[in-house]
Every structure is written in structure tokens, then in C-alpha cells.
MMTF fields as JSON, N, C-alpha, C and O atoms, coordinates in Angstrom:
{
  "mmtfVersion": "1.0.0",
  "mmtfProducer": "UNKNOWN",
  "numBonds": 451,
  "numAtoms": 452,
  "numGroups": 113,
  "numChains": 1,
  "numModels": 1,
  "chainsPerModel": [1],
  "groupsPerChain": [113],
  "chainIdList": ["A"],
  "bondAtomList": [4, 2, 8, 6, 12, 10, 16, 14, 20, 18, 24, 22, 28, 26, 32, 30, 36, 34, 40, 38, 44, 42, 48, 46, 52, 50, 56, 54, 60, 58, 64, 62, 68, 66, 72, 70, 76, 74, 80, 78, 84, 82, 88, 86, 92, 90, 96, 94, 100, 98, 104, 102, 108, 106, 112, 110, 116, 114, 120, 118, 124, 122, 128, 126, 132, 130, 136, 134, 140, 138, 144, 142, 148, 146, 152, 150, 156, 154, 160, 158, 164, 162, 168, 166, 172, 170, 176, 174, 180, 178, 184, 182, 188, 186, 192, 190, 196, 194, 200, 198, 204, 202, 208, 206, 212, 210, 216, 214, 220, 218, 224, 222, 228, 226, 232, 230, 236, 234, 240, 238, 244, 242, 248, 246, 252, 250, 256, 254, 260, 258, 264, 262, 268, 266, 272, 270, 276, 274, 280, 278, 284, 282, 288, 286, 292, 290, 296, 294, 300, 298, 304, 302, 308, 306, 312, 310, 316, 314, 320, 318, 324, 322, 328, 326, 332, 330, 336, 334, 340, 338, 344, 342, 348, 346, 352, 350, 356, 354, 360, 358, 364, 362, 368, 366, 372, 370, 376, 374, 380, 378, 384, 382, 388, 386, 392, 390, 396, 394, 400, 398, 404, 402, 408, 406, 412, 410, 416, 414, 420, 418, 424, 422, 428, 426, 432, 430, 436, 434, 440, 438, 444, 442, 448, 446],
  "bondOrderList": [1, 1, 1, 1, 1, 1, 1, 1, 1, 1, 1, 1, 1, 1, 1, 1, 1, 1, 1, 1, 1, 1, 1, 1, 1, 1, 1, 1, 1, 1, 1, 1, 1, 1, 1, 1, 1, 1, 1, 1, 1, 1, 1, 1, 1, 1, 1, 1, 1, 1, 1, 1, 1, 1, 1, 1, 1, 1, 1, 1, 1, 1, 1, 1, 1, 1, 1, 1, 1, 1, 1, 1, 1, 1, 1, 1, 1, 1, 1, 1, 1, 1, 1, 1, 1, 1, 1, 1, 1, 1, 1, 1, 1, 1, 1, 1, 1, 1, 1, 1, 1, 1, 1, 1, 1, 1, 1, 1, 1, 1, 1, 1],
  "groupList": [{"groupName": "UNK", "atomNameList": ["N", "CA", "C", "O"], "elementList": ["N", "C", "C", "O"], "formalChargeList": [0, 0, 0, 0], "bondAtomList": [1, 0, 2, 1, 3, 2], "bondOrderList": [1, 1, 2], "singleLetterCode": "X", "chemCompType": "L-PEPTIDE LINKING"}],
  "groupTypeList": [0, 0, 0, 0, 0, 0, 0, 0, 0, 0, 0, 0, 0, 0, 0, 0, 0, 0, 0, 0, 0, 0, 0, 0, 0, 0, 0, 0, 0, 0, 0, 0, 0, 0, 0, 0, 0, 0, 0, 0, 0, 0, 0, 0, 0, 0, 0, 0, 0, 0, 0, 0, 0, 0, 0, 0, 0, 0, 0, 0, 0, 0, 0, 0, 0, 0, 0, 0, 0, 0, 0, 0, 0, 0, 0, 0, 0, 0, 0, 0, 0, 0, 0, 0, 0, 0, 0, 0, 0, 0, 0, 0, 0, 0, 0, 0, 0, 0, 0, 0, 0, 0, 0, 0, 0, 0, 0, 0, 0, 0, 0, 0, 0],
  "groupIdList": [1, 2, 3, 4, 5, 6, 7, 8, 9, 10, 11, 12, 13, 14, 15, 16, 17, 18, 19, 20, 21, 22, 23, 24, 25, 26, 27, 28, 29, 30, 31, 32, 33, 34, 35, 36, 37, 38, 39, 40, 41, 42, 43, 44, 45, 46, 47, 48, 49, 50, 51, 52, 53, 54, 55, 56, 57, 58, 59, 60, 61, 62, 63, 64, 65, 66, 67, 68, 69, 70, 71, 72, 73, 74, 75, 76, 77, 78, 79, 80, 81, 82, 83, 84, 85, 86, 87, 88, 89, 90, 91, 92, 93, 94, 95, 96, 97, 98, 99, 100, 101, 102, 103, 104, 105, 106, 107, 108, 109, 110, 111, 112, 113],
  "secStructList": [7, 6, 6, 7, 7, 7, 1, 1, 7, 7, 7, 7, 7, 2, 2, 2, 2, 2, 2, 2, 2, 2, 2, 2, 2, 6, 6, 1, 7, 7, 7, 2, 2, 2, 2, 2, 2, 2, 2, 2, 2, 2, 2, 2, 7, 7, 1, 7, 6, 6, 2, 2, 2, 2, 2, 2, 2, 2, 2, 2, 6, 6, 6, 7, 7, 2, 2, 2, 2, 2, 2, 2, 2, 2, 6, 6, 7, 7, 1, 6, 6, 6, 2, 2, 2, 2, 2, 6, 6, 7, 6, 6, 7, 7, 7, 7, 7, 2, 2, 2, 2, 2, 2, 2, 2, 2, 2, 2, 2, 2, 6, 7, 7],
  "xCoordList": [7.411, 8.117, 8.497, 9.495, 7.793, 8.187, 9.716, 10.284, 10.082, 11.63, 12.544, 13.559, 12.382, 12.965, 14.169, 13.554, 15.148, 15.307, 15.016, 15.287, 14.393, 14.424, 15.1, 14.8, 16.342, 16.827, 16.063, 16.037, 15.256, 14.751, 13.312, 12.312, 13.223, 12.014, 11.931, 12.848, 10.851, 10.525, 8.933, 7.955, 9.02, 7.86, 6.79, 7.235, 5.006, 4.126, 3.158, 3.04, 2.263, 1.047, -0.009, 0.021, -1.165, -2.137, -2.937, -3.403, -2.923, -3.629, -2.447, -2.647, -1.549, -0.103, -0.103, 0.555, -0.645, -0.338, -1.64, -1.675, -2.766, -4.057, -3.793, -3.823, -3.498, -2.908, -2.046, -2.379, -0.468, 0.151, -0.599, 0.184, -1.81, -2.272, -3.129, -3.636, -3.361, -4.487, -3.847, -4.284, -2.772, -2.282, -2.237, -2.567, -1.458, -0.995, -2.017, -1.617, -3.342, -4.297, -5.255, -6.16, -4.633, -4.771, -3.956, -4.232, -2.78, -2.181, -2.172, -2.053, -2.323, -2.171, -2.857, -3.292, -2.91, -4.069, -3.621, -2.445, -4.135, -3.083, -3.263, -4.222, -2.123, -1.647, -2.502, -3.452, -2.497, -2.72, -2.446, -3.337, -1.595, -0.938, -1.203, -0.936, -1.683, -1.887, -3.143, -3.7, -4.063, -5.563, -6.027, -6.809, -5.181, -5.117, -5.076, -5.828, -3.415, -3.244, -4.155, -4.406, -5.008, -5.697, -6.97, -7.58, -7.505, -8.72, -8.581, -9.415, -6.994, -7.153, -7.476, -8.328, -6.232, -6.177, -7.193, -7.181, -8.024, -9.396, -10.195, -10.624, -10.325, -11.343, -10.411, -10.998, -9.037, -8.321, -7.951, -7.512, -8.099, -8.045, -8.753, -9.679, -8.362, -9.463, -9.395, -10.287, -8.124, -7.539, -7.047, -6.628, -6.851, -6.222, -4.864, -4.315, -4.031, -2.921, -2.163, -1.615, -2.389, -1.787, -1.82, -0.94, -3.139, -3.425, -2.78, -2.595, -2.589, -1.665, -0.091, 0.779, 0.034, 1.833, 2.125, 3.268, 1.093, 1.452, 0.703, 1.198, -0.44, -0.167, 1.325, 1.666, 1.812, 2.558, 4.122, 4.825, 4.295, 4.871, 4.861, 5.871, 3.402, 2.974, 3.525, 3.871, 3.365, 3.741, 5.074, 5.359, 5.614, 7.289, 7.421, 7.474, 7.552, 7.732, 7.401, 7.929, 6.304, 5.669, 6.642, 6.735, 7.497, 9.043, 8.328, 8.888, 7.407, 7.207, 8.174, 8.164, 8.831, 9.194, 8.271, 7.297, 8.766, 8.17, 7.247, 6.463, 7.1, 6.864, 5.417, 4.276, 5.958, 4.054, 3.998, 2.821, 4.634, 3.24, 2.431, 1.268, 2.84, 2.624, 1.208, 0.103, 1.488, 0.536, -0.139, -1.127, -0.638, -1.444, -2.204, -2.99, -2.034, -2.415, -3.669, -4.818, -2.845, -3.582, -4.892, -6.02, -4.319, -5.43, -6.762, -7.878, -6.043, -6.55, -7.537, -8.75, -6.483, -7.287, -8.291, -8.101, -9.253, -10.045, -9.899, -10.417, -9.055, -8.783, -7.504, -6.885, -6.994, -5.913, -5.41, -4.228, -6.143, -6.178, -6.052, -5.836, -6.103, -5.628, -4.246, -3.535, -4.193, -2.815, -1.942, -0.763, -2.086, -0.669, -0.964, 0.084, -1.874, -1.592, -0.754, -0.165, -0.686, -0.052, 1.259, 2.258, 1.249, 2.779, 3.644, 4.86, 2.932, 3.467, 4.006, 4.856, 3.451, 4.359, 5.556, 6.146, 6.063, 7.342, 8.3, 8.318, 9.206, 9.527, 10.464, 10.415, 11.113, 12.409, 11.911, 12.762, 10.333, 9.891, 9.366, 8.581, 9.938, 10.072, 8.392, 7.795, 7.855, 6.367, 5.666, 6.113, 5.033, 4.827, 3.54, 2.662, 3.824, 3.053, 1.997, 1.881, 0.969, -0.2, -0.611, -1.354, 0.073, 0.187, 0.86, 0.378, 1.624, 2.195, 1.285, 1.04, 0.35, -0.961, -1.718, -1.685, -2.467, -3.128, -2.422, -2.984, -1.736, -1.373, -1.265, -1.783, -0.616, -1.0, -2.307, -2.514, -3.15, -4.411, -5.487, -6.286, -5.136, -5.154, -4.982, -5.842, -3.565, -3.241, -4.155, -4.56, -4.559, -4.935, -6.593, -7.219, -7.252, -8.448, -8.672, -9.563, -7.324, -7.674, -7.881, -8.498, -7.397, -7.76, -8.471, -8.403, -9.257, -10.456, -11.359, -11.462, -11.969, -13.405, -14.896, -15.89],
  "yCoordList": [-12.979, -12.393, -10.943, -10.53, -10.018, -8.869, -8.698, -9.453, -7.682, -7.309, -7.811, -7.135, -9.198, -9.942, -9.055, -8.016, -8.952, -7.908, -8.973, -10.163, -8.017, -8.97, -8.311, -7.132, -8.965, -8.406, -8.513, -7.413, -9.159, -9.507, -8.705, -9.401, -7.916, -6.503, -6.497, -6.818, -6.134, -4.946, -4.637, -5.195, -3.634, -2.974, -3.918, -5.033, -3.76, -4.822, -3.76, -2.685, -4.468, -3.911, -4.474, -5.616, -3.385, -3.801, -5.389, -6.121, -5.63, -6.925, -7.897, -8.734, -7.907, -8.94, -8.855, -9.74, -8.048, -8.254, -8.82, -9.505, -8.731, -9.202, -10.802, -11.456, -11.707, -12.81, -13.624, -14.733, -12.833, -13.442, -13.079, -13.3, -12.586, -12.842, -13.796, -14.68, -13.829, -14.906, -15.952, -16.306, -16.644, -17.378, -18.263, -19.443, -16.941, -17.133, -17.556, -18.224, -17.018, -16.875, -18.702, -19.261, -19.028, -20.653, -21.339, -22.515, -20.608, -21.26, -21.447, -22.585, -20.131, -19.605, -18.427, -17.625, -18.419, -17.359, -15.836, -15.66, -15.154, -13.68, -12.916, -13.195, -11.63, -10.875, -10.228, -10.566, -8.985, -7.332, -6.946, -6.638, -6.938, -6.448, -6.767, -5.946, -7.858, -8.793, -8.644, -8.177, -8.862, -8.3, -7.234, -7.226, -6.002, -4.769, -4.393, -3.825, -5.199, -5.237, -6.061, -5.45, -7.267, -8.056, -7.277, -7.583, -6.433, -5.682, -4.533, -4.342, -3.701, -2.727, -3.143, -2.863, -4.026, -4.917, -5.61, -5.721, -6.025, -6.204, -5.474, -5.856, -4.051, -3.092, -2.382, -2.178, -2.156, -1.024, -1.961, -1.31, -3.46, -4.337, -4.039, -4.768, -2.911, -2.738, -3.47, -3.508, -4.159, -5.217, -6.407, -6.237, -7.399, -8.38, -8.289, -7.316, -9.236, -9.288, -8.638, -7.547, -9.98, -9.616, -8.414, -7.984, -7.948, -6.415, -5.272, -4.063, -5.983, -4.243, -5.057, -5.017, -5.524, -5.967, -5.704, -5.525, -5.677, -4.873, -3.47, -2.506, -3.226, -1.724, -0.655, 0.514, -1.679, -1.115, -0.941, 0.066, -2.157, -2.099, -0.936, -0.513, -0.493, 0.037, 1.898, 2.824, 1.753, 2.972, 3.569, 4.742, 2.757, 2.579, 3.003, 4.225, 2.644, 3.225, 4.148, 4.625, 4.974, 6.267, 7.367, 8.561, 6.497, 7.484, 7.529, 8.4, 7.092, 6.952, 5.529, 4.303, 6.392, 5.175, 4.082, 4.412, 3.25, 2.003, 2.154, 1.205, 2.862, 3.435, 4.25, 4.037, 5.372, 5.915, 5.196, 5.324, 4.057, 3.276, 2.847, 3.247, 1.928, 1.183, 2.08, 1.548, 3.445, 4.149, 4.387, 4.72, 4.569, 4.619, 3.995, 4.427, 2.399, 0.737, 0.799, 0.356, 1.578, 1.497, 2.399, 2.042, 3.581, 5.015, 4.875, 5.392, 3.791, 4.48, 5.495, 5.434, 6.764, 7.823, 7.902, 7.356, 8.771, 9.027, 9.916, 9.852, 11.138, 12.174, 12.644, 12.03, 13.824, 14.346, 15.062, 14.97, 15.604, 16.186, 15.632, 16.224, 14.048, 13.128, 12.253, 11.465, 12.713, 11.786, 12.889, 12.539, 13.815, 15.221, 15.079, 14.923, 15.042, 14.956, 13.521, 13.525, 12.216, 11.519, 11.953, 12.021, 12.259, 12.24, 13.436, 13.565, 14.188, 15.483, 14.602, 15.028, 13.186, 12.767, 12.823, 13.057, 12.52, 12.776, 14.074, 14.598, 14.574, 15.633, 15.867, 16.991, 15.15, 15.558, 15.325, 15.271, 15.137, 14.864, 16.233, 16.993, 16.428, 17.767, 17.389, 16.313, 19.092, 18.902, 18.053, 18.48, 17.374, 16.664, 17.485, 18.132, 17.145, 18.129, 17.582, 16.535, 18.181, 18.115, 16.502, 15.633, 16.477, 15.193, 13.712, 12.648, 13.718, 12.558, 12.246, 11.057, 13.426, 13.269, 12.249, 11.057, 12.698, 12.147, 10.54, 9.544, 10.508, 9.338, 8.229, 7.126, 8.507, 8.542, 7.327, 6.113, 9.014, 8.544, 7.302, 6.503, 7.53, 6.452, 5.308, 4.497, 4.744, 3.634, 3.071, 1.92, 3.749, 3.562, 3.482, 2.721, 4.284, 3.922, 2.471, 1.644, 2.449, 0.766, -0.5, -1.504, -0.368, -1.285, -1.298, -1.994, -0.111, 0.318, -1.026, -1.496, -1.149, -2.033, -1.354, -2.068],
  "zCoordList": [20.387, 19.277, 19.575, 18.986, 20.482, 20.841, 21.531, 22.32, 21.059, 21.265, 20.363, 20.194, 19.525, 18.662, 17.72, 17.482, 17.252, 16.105, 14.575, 14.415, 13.651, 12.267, 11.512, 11.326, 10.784, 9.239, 8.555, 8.003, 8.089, 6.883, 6.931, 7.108, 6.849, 7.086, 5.341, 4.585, 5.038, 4.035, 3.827, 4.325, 2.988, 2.829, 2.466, 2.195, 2.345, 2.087, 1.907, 2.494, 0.651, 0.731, 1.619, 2.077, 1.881, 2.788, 2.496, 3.368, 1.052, 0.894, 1.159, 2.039, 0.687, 1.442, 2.762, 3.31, 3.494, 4.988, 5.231, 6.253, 4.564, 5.01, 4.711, 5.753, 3.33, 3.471, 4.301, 4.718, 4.64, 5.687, 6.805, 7.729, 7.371, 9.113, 8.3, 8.989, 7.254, 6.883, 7.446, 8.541, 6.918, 7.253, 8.22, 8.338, 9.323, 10.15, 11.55, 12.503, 11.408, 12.093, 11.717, 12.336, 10.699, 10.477, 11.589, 11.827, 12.444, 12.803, 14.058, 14.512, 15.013, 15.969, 16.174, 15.347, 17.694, 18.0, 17.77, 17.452, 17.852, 17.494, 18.755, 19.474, 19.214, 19.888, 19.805, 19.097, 20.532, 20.488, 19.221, 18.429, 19.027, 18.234, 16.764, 15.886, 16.527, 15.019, 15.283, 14.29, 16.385, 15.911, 15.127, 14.176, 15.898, 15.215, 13.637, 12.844, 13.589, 12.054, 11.533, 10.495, 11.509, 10.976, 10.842, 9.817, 11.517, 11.581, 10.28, 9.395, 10.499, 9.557, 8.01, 7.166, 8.121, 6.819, 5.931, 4.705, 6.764, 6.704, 5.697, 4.608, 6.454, 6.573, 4.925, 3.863, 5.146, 4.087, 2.695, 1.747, 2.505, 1.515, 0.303, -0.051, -0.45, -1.616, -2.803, -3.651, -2.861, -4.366, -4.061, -2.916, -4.33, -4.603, -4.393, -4.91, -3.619, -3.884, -5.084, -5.244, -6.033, -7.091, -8.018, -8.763, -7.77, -8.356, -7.433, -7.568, -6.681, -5.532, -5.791, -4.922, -6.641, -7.042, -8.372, -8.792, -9.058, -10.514, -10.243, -10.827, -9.424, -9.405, -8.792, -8.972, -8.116, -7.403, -8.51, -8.598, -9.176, -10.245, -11.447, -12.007, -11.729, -12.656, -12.283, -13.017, -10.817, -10.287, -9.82, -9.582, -9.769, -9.785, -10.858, -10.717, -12.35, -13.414, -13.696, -14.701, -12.966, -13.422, -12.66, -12.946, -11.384, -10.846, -9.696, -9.031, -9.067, -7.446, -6.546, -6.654, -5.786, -5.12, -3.722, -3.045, -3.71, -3.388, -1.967, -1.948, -0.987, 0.145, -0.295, 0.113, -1.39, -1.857, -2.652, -2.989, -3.618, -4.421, -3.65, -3.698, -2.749, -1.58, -0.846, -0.742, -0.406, 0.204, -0.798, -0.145, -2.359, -2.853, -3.432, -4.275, -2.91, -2.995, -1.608, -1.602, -0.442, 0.816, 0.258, -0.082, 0.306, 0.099, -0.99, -0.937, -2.169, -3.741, -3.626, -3.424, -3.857, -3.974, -5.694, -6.781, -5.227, -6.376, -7.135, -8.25, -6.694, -7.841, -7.41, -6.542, -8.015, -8.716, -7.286, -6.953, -6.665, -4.825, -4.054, -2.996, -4.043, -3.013, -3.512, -2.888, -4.814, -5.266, -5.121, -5.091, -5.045, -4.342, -3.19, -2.563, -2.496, -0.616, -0.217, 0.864, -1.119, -0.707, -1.234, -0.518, -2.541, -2.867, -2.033, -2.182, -1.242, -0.25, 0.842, 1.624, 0.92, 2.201, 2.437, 3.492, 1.045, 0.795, 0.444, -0.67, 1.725, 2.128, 0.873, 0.374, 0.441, -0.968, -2.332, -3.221, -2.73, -3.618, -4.249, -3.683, -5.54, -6.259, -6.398, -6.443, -6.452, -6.806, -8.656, -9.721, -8.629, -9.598, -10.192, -9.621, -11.8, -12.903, -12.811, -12.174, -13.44, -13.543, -14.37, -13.913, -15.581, -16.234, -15.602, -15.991, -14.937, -13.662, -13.104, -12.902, -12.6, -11.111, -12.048, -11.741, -13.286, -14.279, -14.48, -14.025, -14.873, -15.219, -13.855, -14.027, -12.542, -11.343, -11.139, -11.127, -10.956, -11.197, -12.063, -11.575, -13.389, -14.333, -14.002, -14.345, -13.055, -12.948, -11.603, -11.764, -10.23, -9.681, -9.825, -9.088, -10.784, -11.105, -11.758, -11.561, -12.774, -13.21, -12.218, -12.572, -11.154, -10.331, -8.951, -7.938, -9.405, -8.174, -9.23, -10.363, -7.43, -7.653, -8.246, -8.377]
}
């Protein structure tokens, strides 16, 4: 599959990628490369599928786009200091108020374990 080009790409949370190697690892043996990801995925899986698809939902509406919901599905940070170091990833993202971080936060505590 290396070198392949794919159109059909898009973004995934860490527990969606932990399912499809689930899968896939039913099927066939895995690469370098899919061990790797199967290990992180593993280890960084803190929710459920379906709970990292309505969190991710939940965070979209709060005006994060899909890339840091996504990274704050991976991270779930625990406070208000790790939800601005992720949202700093993003270089054109006006600094966010104190009440956004909060609410932020809020959503990602609801679906900590």
C-alpha cells in the first residue's frame, strides 16, 4: 500500500483509528507502520468511539474546527492551561476568552473516564 495516492483521506479520531486497525488486524498481519499506529492508539484511546463523535460534534459548535476537536479527543486535557496550549496549535486562531476555555473544558470533562 506504500506510495499508493488516496482521495478519499480525512481526519479520524484516535478511538476510530483504534477500531479500523481493529479490524483490520482480524484480517491481516500489520506493517511497520500499522504496528506503530495500533500501539499509540491503544495506549491514547481514552473514550469510545461514539463518545469521541459527539464530543467532537459538541466542540465544533463551541467554534473549534475539526483538526483541534479531534486533538482534544486525543489529549483530553484536564484544565483550562492545556485547552489554550492545544488551541495555540492553531496559528490563525484569535486568542479565546476565558469563558470558551471553560466551556471547552466542560465538554471534555463530560466524557473523561
Amino acid at each position: 500500500m506504500a506510495g499508493k495516492k488516496r482521495s478519499d483521506t480525512r481526519l479520524a479520531s484516535v478511538p476510530e483509528v483504534l477500531n479500523i486497525l481493529e479490524d483490520r488486524k482480524k484480517d491481516s498481519e500489520f506493517g511497520y507502520e500499522q504496528t506503530l499506529a495500533y500501539e499509540y492508539a491503544t495506549k491514547f484511546s481514552q473514550v469510545k468511539e461514539s463518545d469521541a463523535k459527539k464530543m467532537v460534534k459538541e466542540l465544533e459548535e463551541l467554534g473549534l474546527e475539526e483538526k483541534l476537536a479531534l486533538k482534544m479527543v486525543e489529549i483530553m486535557p484536564d484544565n483550562a492551561s492545556l485547552v489554550k496550549l492545544v488551541l495555540a496549535m492553531d496559528k490563525n486562531r484569535q486568542p479565546t476568552d476565558d469563558d470558551t476555555v471553560g466551556k471547552i473544558l466542560g465538554v471534555v470533562k463530560s466524557y473523561s473516564n
